[in-house]
TORSE-187484 format. One record per residue (C-alpha): residue number from 1; residue in one letter; x, y, z. Coordinates in pm, 1 decimal, always signed. Last residue first. Layout:
TORSE-187484
<pos NUM	code A	c1 X	c2 Y	c3 Z>;
...
//
This chain:
TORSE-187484
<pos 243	code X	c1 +12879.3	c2 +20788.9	c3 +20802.7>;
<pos 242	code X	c1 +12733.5	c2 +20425.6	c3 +20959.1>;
<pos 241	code X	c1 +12635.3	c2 +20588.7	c3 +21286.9>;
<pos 240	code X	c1 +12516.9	c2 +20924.0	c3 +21325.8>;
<pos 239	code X	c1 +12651.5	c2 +21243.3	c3 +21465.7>;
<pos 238	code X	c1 +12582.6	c2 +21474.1	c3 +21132.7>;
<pos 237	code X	c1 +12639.0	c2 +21382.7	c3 +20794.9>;
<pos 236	code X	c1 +12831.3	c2 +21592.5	c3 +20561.6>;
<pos 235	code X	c1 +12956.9	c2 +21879.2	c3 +20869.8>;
<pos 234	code X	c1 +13009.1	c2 +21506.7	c3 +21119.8>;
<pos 233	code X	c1 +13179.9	c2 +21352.2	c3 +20854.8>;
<pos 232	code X	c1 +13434.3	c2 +21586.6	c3 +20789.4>;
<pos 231	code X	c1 +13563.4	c2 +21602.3	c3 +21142.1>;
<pos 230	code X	c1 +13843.9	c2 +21831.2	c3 +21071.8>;
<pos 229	code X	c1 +14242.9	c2 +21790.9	c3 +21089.8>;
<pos 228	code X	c1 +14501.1	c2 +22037.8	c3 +21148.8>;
<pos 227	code X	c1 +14882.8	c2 +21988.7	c3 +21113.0>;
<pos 226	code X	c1 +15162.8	c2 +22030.4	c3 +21304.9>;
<pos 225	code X	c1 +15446.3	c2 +22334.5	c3 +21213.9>;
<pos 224	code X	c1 +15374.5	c2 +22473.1	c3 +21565.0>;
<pos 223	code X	c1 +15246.2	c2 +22855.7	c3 +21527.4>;
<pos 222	code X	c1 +15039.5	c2 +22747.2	c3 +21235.4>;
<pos 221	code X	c1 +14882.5	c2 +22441.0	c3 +21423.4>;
<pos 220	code X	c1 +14853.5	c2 +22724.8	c3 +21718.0>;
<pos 219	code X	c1 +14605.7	c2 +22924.8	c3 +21435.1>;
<pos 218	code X	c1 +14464.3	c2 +22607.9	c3 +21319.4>;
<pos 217	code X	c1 +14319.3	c2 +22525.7	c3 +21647.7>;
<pos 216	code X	c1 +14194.1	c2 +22868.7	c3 +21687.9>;
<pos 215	code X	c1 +13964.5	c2 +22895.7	c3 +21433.3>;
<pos 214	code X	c1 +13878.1	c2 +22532.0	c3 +21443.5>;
<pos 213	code X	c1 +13784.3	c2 +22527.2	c3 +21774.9>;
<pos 212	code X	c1 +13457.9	c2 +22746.0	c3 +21661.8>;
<pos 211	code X	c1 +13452.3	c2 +22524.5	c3 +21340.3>;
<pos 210	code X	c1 +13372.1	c2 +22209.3	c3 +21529.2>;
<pos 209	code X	c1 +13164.5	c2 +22335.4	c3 +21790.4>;
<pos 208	code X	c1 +12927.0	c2 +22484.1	c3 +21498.3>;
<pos 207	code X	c1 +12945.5	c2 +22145.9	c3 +21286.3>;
<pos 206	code X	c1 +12848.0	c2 +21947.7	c3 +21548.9>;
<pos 205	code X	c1 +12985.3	c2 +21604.8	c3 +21725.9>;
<pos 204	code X	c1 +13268.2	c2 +21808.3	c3 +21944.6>;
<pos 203	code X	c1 +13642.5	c2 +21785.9	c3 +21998.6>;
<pos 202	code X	c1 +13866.6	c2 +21967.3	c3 +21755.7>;
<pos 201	code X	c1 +14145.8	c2 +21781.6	c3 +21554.3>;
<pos 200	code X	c1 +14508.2	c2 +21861.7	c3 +21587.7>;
<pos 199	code X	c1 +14703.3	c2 +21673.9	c3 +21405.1>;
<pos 198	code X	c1 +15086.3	c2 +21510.9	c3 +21476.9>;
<pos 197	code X	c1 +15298.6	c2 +21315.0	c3 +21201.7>;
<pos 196	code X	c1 +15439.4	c2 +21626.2	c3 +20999.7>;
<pos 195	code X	c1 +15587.1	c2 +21726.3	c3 +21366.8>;
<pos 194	code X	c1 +15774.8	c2 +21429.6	c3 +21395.4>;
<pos 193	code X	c1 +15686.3	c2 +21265.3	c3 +21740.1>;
<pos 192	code X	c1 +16039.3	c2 +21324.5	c3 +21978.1>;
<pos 191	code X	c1 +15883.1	c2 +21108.6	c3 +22232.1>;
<pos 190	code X	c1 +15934.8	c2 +21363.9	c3 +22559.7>;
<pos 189	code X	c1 +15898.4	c2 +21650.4	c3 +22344.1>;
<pos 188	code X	c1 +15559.9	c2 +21572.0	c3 +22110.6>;
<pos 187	code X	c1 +15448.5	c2 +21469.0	c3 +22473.1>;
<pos 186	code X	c1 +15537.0	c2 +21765.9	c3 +22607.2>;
<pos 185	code X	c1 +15390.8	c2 +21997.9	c3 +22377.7>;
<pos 184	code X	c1 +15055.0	c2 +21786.3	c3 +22349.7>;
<pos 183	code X	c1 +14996.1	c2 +21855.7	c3 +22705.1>;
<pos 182	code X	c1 +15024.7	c2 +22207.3	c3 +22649.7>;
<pos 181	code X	c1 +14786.2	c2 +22230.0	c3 +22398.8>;
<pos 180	code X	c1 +14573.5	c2 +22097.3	c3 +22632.5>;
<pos 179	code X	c1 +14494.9	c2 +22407.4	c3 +22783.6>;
<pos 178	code X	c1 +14332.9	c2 +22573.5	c3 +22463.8>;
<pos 177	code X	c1 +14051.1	c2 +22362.4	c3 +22503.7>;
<pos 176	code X	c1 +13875.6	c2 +22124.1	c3 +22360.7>;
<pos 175	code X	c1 +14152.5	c2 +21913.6	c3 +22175.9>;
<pos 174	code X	c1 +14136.2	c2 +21527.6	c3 +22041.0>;
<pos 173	code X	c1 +14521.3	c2 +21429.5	c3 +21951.8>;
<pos 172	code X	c1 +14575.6	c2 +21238.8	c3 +21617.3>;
<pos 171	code X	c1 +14920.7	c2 +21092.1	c3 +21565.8>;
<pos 170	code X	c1 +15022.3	c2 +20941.6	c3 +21247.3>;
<pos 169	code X	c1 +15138.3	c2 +20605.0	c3 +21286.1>;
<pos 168	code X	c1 +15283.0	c2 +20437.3	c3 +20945.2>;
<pos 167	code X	c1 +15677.5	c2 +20622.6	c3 +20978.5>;
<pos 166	code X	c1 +15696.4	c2 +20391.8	c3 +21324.0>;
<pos 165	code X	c1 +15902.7	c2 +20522.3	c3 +21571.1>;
<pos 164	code X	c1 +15670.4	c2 +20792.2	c3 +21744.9>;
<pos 163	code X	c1 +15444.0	c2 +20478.4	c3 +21730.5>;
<pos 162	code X	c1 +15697.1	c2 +20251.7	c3 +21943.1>;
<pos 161	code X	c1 +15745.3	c2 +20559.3	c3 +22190.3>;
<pos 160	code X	c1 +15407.4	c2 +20593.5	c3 +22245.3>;
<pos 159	code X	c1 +15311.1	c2 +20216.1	c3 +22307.2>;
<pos 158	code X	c1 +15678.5	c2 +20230.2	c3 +22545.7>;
<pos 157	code X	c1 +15545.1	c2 +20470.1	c3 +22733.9>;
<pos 156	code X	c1 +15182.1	c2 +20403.0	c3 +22785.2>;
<pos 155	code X	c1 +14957.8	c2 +20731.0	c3 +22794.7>;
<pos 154	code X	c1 +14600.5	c2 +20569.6	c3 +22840.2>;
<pos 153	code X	c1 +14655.9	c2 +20352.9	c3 +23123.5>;
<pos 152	code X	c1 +14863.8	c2 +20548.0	c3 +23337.0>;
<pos 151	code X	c1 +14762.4	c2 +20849.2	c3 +23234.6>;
<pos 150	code X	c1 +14362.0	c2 +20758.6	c3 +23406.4>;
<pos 149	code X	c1 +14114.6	c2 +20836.4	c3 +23170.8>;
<pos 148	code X	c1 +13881.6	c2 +21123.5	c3 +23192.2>;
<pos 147	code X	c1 +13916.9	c2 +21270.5	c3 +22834.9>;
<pos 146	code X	c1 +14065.6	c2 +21590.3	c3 +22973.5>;
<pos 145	code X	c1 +14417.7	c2 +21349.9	c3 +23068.3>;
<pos 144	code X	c1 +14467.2	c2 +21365.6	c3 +22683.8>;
<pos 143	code X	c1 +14373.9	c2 +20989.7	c3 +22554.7>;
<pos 142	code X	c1 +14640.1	c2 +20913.0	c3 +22258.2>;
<pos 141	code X	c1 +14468.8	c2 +20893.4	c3 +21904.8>;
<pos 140	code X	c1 +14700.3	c2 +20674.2	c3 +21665.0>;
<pos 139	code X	c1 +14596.6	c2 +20692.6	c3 +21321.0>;
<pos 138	code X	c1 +14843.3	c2 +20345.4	c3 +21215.5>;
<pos 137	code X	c1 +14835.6	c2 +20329.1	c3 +20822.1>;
<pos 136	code X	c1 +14962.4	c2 +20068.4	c3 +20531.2>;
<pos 135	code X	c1 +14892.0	c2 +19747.7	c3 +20775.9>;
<pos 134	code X	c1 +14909.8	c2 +19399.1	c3 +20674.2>;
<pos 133	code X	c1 +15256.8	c2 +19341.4	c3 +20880.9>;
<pos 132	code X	c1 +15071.2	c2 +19457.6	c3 +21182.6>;
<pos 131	code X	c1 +14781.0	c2 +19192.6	c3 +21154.0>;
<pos 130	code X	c1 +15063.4	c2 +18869.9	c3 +21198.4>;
<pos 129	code X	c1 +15234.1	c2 +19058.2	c3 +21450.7>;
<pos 128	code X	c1 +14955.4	c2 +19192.2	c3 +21693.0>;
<pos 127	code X	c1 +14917.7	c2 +19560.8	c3 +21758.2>;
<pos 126	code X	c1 +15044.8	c2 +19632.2	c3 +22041.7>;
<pos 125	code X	c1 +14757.7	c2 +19789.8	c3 +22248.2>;
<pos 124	code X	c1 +14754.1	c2 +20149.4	c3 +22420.8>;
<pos 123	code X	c1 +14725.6	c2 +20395.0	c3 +22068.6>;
<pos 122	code X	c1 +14401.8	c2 +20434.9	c3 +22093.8>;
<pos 121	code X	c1 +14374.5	c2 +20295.4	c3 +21769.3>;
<pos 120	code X	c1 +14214.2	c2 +20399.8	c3 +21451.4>;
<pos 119	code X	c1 +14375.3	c2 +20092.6	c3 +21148.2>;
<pos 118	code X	c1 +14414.6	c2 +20173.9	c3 +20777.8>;
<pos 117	code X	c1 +14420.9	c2 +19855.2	c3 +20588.9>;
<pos 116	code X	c1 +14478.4	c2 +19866.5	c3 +20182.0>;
<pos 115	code X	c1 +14316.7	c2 +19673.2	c3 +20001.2>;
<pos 114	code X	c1 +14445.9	c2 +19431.0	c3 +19705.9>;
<pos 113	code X	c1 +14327.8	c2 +19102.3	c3 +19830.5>;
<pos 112	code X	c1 +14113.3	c2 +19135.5	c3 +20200.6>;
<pos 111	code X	c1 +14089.2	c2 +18799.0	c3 +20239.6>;
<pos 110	code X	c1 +14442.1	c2 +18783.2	c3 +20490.4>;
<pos 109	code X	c1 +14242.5	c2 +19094.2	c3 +20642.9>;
<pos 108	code X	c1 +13991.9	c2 +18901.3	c3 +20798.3>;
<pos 107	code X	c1 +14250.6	c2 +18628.0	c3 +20960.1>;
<pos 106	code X	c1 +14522.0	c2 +18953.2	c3 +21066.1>;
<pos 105	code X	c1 +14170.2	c2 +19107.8	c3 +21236.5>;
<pos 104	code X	c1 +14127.6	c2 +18803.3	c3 +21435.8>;
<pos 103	code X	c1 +14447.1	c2 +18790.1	c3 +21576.3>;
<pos 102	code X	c1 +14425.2	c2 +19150.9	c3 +21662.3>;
<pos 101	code X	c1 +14076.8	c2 +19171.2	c3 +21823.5>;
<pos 100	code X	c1 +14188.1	c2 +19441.2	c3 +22113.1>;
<pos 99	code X	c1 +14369.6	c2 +19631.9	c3 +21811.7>;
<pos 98	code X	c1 +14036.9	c2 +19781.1	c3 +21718.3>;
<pos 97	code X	c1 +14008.2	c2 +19978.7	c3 +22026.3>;
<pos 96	code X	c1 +13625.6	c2 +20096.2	c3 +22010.0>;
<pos 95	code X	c1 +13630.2	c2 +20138.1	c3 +21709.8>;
<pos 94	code X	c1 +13770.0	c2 +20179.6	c3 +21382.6>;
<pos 93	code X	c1 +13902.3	c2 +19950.1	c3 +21097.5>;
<pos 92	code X	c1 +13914.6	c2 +20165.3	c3 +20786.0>;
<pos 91	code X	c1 +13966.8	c2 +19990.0	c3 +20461.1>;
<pos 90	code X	c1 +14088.4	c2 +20108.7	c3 +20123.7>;
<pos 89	code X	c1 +14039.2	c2 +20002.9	c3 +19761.2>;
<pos 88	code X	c1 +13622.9	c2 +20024.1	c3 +19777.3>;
<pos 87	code X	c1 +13396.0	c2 +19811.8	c3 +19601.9>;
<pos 86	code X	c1 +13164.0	c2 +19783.9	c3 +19902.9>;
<pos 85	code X	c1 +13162.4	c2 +19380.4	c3 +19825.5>;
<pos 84	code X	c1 +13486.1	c2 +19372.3	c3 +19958.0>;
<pos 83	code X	c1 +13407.9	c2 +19478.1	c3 +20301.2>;
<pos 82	code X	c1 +13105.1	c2 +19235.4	c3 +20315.5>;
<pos 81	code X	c1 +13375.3	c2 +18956.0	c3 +20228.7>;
<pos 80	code X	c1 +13587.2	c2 +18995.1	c3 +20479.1>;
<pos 79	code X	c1 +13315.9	c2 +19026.1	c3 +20734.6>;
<pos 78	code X	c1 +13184.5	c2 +18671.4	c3 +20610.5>;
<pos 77	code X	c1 +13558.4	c2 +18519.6	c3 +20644.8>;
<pos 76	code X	c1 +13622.4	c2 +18697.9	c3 +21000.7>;
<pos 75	code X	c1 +13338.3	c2 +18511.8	c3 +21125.4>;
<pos 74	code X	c1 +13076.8	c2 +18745.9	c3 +21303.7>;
<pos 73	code X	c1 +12969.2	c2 +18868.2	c3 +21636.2>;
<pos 72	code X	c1 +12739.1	c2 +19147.1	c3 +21686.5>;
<pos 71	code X	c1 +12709.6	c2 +19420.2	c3 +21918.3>;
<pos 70	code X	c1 +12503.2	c2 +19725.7	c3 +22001.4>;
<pos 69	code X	c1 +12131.6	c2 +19571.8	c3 +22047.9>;
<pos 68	code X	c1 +12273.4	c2 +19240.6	c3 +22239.8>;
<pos 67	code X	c1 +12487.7	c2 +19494.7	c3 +22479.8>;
<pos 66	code X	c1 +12201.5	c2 +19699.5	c3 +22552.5>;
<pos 65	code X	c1 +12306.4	c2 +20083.4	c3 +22576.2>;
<pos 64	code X	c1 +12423.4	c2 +20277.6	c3 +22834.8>;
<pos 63	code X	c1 +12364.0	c2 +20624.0	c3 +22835.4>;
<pos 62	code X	c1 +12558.1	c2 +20904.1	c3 +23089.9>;
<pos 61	code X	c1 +12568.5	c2 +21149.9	c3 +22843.4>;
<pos 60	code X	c1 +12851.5	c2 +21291.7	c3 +23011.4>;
<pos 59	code X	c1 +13069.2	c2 +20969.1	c3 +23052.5>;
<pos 58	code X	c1 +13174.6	c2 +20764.3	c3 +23324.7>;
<pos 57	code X	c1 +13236.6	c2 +20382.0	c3 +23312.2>;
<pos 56	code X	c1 +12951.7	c2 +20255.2	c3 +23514.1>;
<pos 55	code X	c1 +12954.5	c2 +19937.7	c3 +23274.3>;
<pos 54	code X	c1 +12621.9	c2 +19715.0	c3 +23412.4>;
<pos 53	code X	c1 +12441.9	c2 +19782.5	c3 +23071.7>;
<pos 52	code X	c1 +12686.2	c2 +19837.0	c3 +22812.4>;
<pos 51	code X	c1 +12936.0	c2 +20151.3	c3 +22747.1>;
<pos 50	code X	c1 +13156.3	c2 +20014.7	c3 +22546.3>;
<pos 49	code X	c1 +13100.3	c2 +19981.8	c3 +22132.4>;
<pos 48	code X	c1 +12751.4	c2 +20211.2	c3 +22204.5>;
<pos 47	code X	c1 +13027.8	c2 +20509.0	c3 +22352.4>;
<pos 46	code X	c1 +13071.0	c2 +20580.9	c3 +21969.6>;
<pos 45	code X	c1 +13092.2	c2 +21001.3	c3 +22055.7>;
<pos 44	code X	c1 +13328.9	c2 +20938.2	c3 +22329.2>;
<pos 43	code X	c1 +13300.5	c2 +21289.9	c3 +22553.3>;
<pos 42	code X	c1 +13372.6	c2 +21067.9	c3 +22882.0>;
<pos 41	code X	c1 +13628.9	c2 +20894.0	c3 +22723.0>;
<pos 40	code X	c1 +13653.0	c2 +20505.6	c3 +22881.6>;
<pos 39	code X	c1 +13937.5	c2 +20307.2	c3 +22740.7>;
<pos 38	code X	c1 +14002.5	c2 +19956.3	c3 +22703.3>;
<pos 37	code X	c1 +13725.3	c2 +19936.4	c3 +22369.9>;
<pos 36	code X	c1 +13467.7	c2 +19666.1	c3 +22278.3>;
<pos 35	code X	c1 +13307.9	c2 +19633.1	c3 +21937.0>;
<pos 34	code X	c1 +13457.9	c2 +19714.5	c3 +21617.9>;
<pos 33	code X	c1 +13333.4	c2 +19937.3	c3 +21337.1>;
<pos 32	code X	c1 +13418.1	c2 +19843.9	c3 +20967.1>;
<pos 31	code X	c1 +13485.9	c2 +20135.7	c3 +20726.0>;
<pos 30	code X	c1 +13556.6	c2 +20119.5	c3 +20309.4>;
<pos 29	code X	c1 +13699.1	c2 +20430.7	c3 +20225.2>;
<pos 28	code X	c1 +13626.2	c2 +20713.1	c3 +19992.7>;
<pos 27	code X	c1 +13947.0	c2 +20994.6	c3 +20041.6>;
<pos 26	code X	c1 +13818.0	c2 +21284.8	c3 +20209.7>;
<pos 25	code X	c1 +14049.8	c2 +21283.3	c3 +20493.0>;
<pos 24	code X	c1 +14321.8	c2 +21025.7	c3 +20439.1>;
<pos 23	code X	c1 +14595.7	c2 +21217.5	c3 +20664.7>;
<pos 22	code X	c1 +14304.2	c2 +21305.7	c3 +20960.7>;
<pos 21	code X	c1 +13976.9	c2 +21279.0	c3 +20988.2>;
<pos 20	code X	c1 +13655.0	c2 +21213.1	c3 +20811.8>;
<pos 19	code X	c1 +13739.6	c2 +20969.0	c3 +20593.3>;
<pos 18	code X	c1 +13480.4	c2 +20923.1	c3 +20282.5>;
<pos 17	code X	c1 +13217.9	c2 +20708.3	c3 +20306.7>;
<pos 16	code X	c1 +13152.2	c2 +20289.2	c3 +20254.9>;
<pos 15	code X	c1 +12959.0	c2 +20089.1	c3 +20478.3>;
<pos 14	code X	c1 +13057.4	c2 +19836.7	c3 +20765.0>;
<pos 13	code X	c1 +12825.1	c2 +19884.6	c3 +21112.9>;
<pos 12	code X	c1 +12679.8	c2 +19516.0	c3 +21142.8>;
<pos 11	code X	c1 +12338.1	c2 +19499.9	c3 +21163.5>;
<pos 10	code X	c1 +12173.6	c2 +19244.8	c3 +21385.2>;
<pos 9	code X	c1 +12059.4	c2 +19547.0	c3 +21620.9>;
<pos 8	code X	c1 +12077.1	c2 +19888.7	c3 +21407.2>;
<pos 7	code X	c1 +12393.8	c2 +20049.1	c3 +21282.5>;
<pos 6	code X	c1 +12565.9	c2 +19718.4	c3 +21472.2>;
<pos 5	code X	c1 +12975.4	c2 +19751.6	c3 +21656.4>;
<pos 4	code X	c1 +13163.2	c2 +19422.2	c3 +21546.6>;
<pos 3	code X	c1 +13343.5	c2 +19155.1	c3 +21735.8>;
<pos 2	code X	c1 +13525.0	c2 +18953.3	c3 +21472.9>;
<pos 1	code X	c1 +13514.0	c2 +18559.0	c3 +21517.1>;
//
């Protein structure tokens, strides 16, 4: 069984869009959203696949939401086949922490004939053997220490090392402020991450926030030889689930 995130209780949140972010921005995708995540970002804009009743967690909007609302459980065989019926050629498993249901995830995908699987992580699990073999695309996300969570358990050494080493992870790092650039310096240093792996992306869930970091986001991109990504979804759609 697959632990998905739901659009609206009983419905699981799998549609097709374009990618918002990152290397396959703009490219129409098939997405499923998982359930369930390790980490707690206070500015987490799906905080619905975590932040149940009972989960004190912090984070600035301070909601939880009803775990039997938010979450659905389904066999890997009937999500499968959901995905394909989209009629897309490329799959997005996102989150939560995707790689928390790897066994399960290697089952759906097995039905998954002819698509490619791009996987979100926050780059803290292994991702399990049998599901890593099926995978075209790693976007790795590591947890700057602005996000709230603890370096020890969202900056794991050998997890970062193992993705600076793999030619599939491509490195997405949330920024708000100028400050963390500096955090993403040392980390591109201490793991020797290939500069044409590592993005930039703004943090915010509006267009104007968005393009306000933008301007000077790209400008230390420039400076740095890493790229820039955007949050296409959020200028097409807005904040809202299944976009």
């Amino acid at each position: 069984m697959l632990t998905l995130a739901t659009t609206t209780p009983g419905e699981p949140e799998l549609f097709a869009s374009l990618q918002g972010e990152g290397p396959s921005a703009g490219r129409p995708v098939a997405f499923v959203r998982l359930s369930r995540c390790n980490l707690a970002c206070q500015w987490c804009d799906t905080a619905y696949t975590w932040r149940f009743t009972g989960d004190n967690r912090p984070h600035r909007g301070g909601v939880a939401f009803e775990r039997s609302d938010n979450q659905l459980a389904l066999d890997e065989a009937d999500v499968a086949a959901r995905i394909m019926a989209l009629g897309q050629d490329r799959l997005v498993i996102t989150g939560g922490e995707p790689l928390l249901q790897g066994p399960a995830l290697a089952r759906m995908a097995e039905r998954l004939a002819g698509m490619t699987v791009e996987i979100e992580t926050n780059g803290t699990v292994a991702p399990h053997p049998a599901l890593d073999r099926q995978v075209a695309q790693y976007n790795v996300s590591p947890k700057l220490a602005h996000s709230g969570n603890p370096a020890e358990l969202a900056l794991i050494p050998e997890r970062l090392a193992a993705w600076a080493h793999d030619p599939r992870a491509f490195f997405k790092f949330v920024i708000s402020t100028a400050e963390d650039l500096a955090e993403v310096e040392q980390l591109q240093a201490i793991y020797a991450i290939p500069a044409e792996r590592l993005y930039l992306m703004g943090e915010g869930t509006d267009s104007a926030t968005l393009l306000n970091r933008a301007k000077w986001l790209s400008d230390a991109c420039l400076a740095r030889g890493w790229r820039f990504t955007d949050r296409l979804h959020i200028h097409l759609y807005g904040d809202t689930r299944g976009t």
